[in-house]
Biopython code that builds the backbone (N, CA, C, O; Angstrom):
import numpy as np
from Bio.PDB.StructureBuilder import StructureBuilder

atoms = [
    (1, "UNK", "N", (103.159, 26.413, 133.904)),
    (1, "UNK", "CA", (103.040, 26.947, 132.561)),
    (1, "UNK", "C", (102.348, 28.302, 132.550)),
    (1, "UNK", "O", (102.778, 29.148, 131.765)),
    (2, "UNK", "N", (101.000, 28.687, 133.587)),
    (2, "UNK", "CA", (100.544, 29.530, 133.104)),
    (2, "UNK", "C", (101.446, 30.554, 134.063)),
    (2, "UNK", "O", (101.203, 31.737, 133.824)),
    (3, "UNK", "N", (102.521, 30.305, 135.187)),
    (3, "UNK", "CA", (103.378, 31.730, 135.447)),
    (3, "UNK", "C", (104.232, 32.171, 134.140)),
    (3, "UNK", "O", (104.608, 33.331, 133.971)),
    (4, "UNK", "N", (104.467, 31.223, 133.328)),
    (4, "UNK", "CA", (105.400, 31.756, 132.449)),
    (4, "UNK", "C", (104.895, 32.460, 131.090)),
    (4, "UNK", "O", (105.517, 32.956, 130.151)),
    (5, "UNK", "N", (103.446, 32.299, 131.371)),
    (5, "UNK", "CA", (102.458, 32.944, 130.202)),
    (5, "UNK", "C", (102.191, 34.351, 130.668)),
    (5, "UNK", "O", (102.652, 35.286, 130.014)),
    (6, "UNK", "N", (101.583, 34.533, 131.594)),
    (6, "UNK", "CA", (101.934, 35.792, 131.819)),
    (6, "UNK", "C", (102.404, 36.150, 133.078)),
    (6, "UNK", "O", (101.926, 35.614, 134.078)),
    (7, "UNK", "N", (103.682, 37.372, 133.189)),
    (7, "UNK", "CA", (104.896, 37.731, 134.223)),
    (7, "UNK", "C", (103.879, 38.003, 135.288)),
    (7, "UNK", "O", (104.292, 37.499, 136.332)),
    (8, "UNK", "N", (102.414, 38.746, 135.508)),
    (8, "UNK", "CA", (102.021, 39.321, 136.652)),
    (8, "UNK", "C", (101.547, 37.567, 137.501)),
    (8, "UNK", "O", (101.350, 37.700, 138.709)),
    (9, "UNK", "N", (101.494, 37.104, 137.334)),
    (9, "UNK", "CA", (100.748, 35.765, 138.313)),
    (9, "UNK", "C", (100.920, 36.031, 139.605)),
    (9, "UNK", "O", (100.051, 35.813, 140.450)),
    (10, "UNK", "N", (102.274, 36.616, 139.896)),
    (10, "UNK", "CA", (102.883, 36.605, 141.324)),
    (10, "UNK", "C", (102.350, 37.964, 142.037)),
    (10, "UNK", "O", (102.220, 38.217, 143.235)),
    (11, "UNK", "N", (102.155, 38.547, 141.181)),
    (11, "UNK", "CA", (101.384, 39.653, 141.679)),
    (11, "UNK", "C", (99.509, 39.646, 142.019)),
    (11, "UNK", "O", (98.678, 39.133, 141.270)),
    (12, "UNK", "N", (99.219, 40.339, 143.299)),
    (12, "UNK", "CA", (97.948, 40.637, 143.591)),
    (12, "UNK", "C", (97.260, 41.960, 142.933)),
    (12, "UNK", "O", (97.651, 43.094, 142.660)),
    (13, "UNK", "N", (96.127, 41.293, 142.824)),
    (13, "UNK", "CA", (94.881, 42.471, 142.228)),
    (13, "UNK", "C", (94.694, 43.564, 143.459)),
    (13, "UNK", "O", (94.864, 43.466, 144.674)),
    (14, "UNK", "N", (94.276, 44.625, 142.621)),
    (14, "UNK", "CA", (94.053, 45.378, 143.820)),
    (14, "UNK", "C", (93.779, 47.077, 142.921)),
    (14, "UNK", "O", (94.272, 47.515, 141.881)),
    (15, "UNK", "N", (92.837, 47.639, 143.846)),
    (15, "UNK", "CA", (92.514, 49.014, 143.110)),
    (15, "UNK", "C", (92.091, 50.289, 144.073)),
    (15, "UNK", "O", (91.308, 50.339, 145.022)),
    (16, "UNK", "N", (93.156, 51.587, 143.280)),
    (16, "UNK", "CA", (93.071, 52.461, 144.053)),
    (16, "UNK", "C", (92.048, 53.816, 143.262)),
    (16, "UNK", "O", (92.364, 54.081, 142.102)),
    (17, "UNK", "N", (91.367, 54.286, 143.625)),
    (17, "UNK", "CA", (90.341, 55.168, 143.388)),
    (17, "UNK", "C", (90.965, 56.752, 144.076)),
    (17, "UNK", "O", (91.073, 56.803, 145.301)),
    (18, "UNK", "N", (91.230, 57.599, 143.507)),
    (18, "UNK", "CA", (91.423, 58.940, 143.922)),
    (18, "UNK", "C", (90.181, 60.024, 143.695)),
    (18, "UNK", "O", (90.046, 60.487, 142.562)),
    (19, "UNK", "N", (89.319, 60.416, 144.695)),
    (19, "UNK", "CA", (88.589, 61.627, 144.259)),
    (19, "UNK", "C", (87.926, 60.870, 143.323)),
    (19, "UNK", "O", (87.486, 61.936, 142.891)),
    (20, "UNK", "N", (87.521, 60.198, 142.726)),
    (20, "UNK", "CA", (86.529, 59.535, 141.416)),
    (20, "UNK", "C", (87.469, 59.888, 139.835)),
    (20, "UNK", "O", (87.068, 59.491, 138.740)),
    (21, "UNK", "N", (88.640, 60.627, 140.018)),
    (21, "UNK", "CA", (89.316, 60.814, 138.913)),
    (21, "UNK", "C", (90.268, 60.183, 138.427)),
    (21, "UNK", "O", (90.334, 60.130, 137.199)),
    (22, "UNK", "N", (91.096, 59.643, 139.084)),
    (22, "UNK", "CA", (92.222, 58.576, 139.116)),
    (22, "UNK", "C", (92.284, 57.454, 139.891)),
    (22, "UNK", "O", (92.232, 57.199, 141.094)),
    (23, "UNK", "N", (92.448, 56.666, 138.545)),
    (23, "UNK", "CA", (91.902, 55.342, 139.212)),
    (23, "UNK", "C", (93.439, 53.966, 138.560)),
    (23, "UNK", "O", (93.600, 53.441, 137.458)),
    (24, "UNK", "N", (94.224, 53.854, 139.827)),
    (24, "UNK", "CA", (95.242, 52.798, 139.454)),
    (24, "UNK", "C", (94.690, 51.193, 140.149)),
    (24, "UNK", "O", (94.181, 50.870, 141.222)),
    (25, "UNK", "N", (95.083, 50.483, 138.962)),
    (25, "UNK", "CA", (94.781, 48.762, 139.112)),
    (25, "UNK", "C", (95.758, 47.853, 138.850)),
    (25, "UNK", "O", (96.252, 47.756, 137.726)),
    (26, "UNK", "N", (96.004, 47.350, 139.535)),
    (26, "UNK", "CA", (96.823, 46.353, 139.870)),
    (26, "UNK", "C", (96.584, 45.000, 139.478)),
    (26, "UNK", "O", (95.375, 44.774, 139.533)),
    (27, "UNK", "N", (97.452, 43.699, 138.988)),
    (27, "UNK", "CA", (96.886, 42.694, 138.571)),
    (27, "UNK", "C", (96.008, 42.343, 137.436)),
    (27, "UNK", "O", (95.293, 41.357, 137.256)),
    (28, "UNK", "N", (96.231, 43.364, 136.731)),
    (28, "UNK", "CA", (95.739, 43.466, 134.990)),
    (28, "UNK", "C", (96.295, 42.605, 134.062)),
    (28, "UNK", "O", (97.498, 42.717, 133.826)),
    (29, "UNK", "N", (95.228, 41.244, 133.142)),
    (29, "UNK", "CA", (96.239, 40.600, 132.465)),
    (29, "UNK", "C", (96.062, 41.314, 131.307)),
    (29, "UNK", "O", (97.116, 41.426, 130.681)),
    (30, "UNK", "N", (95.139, 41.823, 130.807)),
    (30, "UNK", "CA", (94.756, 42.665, 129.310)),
    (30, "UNK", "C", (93.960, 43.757, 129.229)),
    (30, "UNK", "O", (93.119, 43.834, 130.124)),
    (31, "UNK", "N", (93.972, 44.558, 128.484)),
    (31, "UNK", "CA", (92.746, 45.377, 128.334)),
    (31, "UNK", "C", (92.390, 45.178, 126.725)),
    (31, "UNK", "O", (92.948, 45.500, 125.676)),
    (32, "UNK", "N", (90.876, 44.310, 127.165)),
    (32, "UNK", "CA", (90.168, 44.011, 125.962)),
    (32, "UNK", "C", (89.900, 45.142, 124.930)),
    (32, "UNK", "O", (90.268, 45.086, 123.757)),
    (33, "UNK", "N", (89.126, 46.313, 125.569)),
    (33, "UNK", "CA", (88.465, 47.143, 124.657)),
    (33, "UNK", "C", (88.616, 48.680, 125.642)),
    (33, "UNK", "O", (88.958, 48.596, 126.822)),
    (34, "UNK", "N", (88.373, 49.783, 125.115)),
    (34, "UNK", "CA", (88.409, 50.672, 125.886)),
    (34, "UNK", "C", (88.215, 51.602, 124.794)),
    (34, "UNK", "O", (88.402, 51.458, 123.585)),
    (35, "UNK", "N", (87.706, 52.809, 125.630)),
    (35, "UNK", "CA", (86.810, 54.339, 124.831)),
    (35, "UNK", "C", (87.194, 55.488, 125.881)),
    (35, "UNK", "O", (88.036, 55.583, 126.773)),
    (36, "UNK", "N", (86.443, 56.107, 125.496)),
    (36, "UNK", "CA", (86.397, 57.618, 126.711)),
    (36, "UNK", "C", (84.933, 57.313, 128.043)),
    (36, "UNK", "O", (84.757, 57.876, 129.124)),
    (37, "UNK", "N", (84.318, 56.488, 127.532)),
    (37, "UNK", "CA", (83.192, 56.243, 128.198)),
    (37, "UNK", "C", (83.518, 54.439, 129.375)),
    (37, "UNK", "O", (83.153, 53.973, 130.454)),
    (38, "UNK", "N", (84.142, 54.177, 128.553)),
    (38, "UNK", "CA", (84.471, 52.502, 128.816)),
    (38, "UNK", "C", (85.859, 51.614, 128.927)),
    (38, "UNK", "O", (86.533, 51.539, 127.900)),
    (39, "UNK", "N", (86.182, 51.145, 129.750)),
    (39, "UNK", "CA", (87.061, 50.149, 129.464)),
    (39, "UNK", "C", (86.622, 48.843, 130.014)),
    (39, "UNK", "O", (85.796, 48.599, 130.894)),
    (40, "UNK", "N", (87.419, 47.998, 129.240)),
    (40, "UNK", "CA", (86.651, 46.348, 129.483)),
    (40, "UNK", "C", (88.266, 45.893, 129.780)),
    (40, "UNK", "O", (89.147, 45.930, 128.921)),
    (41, "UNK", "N", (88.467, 45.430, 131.272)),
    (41, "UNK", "CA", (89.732, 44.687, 131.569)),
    (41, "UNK", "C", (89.747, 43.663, 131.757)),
    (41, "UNK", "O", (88.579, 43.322, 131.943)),
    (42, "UNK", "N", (90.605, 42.577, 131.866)),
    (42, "UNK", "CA", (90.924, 40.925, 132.222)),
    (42, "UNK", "C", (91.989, 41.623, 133.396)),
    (42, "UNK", "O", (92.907, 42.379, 133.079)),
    (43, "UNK", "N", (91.686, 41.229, 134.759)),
    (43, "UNK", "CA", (92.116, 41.056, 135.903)),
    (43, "UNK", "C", (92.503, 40.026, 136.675)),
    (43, "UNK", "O", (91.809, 39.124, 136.206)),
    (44, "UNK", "N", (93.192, 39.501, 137.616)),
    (44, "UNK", "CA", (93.426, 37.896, 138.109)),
    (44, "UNK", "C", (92.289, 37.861, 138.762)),
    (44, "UNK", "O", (92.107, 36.801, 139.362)),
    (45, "UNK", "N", (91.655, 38.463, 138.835)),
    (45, "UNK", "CA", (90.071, 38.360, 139.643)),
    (45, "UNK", "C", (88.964, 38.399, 138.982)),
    (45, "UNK", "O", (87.840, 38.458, 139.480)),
    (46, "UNK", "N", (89.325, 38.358, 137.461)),
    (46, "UNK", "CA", (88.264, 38.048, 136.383)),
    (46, "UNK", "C", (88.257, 39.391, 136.120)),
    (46, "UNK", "O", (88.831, 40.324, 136.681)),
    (47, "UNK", "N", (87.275, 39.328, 134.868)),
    (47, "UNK", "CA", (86.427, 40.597, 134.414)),
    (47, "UNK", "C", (86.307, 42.314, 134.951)),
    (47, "UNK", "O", (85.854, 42.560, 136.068)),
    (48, "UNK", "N", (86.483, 42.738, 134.593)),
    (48, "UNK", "CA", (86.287, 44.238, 135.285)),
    (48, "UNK", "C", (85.556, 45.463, 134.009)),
    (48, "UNK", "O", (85.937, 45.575, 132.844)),
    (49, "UNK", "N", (84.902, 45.927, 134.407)),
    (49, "UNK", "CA", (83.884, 47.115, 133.209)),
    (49, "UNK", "C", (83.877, 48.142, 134.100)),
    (49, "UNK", "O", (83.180, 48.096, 135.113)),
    (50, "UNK", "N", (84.844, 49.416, 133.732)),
    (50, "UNK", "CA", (84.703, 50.229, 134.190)),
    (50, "UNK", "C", (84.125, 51.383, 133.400)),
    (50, "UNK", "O", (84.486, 51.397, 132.223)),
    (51, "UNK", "N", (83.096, 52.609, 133.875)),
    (51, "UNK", "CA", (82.224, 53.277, 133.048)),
    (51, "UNK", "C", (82.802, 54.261, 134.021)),
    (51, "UNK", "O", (83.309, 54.171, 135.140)),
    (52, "UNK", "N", (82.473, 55.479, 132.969)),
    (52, "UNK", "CA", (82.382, 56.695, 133.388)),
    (52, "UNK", "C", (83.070, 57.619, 132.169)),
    (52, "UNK", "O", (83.196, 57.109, 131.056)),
    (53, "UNK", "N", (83.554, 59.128, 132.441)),
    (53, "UNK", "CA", (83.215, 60.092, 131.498)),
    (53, "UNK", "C", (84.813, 60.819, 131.195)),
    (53, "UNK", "O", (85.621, 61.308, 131.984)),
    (54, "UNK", "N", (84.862, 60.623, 129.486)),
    (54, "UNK", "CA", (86.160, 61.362, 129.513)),
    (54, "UNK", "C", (87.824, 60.966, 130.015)),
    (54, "UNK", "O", (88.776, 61.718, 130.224)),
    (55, "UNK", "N", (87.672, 58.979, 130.130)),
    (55, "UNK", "CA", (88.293, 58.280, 130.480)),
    (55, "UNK", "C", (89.265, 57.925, 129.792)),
    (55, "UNK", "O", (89.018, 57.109, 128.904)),
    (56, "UNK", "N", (90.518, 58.344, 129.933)),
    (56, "UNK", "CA", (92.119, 57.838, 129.018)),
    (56, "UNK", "C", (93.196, 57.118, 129.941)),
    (56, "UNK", "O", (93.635, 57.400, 131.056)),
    (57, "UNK", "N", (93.417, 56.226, 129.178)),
    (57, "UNK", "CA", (94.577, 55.433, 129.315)),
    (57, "UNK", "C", (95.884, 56.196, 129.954)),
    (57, "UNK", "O", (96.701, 56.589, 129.122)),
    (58, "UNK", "N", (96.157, 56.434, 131.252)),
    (58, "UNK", "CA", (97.350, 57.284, 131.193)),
    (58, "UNK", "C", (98.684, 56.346, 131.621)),
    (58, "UNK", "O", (99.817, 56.827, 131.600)),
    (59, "UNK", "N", (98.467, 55.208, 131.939)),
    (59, "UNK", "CA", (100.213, 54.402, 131.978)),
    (59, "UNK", "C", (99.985, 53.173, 131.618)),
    (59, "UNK", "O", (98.862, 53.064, 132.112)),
    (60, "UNK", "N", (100.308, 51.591, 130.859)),
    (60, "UNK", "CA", (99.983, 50.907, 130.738)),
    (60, "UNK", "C", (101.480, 49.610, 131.044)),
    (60, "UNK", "O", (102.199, 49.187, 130.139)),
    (61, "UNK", "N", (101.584, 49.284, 132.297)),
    (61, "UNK", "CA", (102.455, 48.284, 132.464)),
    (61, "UNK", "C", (102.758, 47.226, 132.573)),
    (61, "UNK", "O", (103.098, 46.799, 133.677)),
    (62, "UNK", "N", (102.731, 46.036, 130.903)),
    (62, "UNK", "CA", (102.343, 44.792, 131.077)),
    (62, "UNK", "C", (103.405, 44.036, 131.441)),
    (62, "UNK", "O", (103.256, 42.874, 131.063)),
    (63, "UNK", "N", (104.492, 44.241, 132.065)),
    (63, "UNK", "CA", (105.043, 43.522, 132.510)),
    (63, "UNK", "C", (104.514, 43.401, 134.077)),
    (63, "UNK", "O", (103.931, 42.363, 134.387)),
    (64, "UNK", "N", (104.659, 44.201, 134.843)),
    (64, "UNK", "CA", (103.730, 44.245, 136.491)),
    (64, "UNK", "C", (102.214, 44.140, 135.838)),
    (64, "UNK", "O", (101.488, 43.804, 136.774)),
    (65, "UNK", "N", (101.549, 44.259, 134.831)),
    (65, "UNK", "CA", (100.115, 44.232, 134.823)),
    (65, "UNK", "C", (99.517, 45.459, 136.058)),
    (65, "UNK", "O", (98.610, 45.231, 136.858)),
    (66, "UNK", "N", (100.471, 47.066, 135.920)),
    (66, "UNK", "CA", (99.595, 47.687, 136.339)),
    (66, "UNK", "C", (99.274, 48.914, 134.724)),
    (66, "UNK", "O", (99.929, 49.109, 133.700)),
    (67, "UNK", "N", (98.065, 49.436, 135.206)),
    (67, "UNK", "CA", (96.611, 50.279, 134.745)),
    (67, "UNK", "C", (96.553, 51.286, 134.925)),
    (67, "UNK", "O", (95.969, 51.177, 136.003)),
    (68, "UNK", "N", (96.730, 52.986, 134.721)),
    (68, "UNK", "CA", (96.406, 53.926, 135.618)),
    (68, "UNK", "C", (95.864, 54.878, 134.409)),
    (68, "UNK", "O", (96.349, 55.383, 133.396)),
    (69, "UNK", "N", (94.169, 54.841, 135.279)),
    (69, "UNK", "CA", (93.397, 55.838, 134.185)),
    (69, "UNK", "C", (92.681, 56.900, 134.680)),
    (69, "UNK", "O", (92.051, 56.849, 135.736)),
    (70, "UNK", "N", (92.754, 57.907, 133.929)),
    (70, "UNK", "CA", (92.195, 59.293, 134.304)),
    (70, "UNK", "C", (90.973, 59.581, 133.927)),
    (70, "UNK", "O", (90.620, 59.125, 132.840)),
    (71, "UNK", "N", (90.076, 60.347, 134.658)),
    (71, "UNK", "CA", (88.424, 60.483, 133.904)),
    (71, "UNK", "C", (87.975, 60.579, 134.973)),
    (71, "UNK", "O", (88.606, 60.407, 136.016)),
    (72, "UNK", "N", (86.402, 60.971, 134.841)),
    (72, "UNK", "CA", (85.328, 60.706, 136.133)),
    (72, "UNK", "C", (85.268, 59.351, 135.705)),
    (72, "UNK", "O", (85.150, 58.745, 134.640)),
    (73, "UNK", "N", (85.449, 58.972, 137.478)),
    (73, "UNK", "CA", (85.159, 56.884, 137.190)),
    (73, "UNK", "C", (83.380, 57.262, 137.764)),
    (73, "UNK", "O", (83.033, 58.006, 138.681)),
    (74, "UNK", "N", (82.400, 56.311, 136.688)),
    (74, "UNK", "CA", (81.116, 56.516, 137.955)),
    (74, "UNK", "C", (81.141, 54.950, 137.852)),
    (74, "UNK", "O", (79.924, 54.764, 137.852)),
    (75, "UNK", "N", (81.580, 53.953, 137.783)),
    (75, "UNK", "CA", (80.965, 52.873, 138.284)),
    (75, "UNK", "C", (82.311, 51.869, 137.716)),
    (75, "UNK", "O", (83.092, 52.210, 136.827)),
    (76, "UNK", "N", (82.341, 50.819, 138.326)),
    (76, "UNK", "CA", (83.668, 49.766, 138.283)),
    (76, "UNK", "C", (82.294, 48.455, 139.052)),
    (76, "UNK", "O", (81.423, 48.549, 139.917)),
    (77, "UNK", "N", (82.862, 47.167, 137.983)),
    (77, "UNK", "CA", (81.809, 46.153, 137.850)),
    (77, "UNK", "C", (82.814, 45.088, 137.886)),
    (77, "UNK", "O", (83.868, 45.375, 137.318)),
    (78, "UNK", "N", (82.724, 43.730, 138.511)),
    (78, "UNK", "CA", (83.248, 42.512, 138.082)),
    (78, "UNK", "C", (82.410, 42.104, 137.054)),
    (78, "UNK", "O", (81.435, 42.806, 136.784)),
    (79, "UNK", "N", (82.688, 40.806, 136.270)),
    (79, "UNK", "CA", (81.719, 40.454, 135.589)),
    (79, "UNK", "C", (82.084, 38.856, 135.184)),
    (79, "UNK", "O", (83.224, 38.495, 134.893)),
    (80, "UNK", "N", (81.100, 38.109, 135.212)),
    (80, "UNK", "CA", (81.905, 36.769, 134.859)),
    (80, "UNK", "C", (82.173, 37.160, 133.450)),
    (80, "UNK", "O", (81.959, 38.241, 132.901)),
    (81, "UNK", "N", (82.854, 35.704, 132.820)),
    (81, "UNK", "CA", (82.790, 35.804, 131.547)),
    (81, "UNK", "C", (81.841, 35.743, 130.637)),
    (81, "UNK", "O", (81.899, 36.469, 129.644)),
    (82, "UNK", "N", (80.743, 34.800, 130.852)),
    (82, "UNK", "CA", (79.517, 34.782, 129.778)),
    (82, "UNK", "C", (78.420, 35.990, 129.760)),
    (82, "UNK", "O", (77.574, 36.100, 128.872)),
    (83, "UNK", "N", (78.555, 36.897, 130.888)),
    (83, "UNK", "CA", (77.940, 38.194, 130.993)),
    (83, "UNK", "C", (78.802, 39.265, 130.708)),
    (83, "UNK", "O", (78.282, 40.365, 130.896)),
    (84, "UNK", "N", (80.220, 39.277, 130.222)),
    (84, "UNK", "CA", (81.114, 40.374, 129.137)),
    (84, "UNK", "C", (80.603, 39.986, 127.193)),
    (84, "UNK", "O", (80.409, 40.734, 126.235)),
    (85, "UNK", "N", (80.552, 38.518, 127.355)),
    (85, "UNK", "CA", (80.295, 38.482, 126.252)),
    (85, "UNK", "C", (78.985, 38.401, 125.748)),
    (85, "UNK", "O", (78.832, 38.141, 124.555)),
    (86, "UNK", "N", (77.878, 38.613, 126.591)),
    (86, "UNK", "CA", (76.660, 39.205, 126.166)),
    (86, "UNK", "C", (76.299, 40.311, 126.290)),
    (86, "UNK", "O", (75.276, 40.738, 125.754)),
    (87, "UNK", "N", (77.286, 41.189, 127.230)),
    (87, "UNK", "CA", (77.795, 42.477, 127.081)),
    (87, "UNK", "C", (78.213, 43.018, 125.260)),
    (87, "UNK", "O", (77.674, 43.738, 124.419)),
    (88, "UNK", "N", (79.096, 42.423, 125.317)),
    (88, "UNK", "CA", (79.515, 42.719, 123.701)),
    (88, "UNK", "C", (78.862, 42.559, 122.841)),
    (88, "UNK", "O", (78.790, 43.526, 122.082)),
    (89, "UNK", "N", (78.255, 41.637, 122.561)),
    (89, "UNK", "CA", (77.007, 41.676, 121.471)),
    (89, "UNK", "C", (75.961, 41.972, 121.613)),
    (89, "UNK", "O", (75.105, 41.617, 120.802)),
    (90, "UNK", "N", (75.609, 42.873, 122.901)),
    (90, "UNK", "CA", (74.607, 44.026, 122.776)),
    (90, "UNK", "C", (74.820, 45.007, 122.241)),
    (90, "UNK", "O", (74.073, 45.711, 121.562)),
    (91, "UNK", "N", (76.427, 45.184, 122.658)),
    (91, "UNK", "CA", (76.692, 46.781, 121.822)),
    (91, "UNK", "C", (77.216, 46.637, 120.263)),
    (91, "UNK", "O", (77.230, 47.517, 119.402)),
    (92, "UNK", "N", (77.652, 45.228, 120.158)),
    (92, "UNK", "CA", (77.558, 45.430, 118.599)),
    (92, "UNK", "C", (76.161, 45.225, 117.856)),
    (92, "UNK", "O", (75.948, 46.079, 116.995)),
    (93, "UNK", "N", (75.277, 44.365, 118.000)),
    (93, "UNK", "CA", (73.730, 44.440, 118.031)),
    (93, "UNK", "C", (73.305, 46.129, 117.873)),
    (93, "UNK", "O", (72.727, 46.500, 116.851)),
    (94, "UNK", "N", (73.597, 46.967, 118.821)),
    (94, "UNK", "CA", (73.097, 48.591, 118.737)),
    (94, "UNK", "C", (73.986, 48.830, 117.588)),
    (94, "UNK", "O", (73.334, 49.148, 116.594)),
    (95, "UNK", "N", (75.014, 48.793, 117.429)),
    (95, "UNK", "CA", (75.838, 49.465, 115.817)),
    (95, "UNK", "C", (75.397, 48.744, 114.944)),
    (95, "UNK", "O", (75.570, 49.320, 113.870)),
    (96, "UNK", "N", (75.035, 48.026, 114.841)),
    (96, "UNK", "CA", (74.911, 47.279, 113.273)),
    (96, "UNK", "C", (73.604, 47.125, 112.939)),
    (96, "UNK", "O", (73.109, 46.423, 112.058)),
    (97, "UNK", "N", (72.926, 48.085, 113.985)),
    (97, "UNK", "CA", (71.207, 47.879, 113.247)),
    (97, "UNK", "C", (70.724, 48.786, 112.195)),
    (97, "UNK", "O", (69.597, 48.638, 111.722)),
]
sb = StructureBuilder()
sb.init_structure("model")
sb.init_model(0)
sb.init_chain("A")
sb.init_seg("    ")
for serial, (resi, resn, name, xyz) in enumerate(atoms, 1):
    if name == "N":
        sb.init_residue(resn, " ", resi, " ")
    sb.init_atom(name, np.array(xyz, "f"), 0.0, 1.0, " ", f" {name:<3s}", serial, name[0])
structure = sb.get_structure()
């Protein structure tokens, strides 16, 4: 059931880093949230928070579940799940005070 939920299953995770500017990922099931500063991905390898500066979306392929984004990358994070979502309501916690 869950290959037919989403097409990438058969596909492996995997990530390529160019120079700190281009950065393609492989094995992407979603992208939760994303900014110029941030993106928050669902990967077959869980969680991923990638930071850095001036960061855009430049191809998005959900059928292969690949990713390819442009920007200074300074840091790429796994993260379980209960530490994205105390992630998130820190930063909504900072906006809504």
């Amino acid at each position: 059931m869950d290959k037919q939920d989403n097409g990438i299953s058969n596909y492996s995770h995997g990530i390529s880093l160019f120079e700190r500017k281009n950065l393609v990922i492989t094995g992407v099931k979603k992208i939760d949230n994303f900014d110029n500063a941030q993106f928050i991905l669902e990967t077959l390898m869980g969680y991923m928070i990638i930071k850095g500066e001036g960061l855009e979306l430049v191809k998005l392929d959900t059928l292969q579940g690949h990713v390819t984004i442009k920007g200074f990358v300074c840091s790429i994070n796994y993260v379980e799940e209960n530490s994205k979502k105390e992630k998130e309501e820190s930063i909504f916690s900072r906006l809504f005070k």
